[in-house]
N, C-alpha and C positions, 0 to 999 in steps of 0.2 A: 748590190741587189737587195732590194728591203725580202724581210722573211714573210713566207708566205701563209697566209690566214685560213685556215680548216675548220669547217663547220662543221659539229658532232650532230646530228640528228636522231629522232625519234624510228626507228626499222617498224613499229609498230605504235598505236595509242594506246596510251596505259599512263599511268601511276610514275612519277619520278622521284627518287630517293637518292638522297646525296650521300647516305651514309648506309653499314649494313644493316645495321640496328640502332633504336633510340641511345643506346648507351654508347654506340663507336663514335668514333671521331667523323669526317667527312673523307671521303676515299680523296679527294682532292678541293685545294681552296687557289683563286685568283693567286699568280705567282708559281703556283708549283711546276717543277720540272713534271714529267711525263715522260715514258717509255713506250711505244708501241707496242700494242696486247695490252698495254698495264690498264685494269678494270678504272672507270673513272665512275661510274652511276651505276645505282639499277632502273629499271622499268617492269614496273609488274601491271600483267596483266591477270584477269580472271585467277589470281591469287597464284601467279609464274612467275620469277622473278627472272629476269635476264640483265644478265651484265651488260656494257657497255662499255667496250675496248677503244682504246686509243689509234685513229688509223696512222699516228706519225710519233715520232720521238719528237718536242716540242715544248710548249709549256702553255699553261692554261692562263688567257688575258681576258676570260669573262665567262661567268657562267650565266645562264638566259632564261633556265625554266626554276622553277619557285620549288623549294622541298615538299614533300608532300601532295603536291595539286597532280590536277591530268593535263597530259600533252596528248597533243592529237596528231598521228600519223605525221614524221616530215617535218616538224616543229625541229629548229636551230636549239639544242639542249644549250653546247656552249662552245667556245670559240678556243680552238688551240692556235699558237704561230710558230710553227714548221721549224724543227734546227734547222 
């Protein structure tokens, strides 16, 4: 059975950030393992920031939305493949 492919989406439009601040590292890069709950992005909206948790234990094979830009409601952030 090939592993199965899980789309992280946008719950809201806002602001996507890969890391917490300009000086952190990126909460996750192509390759990394991944924990369910384990925060992978923020999304800030109207100056909010909300986490984005992982809905699977998995690992990340692509991320989709650009640092810094706006995603719009529903937008495929990035692609996990399911242990």
């Amino acid at each position: 059975m090939s592993p199965r492919k899980v789309e992280v989406r946008a719950p809201i439009a806002g602001v996507f950030y890969r890391k917490p601040s300009p000086e952190d590292p990126p909460y996750v890069e192509v390759g990394d393992a991944v924990r369910k709950k384990q925060v992978l992005c923020l999304l800030e909206t109207m100056k909010v920031f909300q986490k984005i948790k992982s809905p699977v234990n998995g690992k990340v094979v692509e991320i989709i939305a650009q640092n810094e830009k706006p995603v719009s409601d529903n937008d495929v952030l990035m692609v996990l493949e399911e242990e």
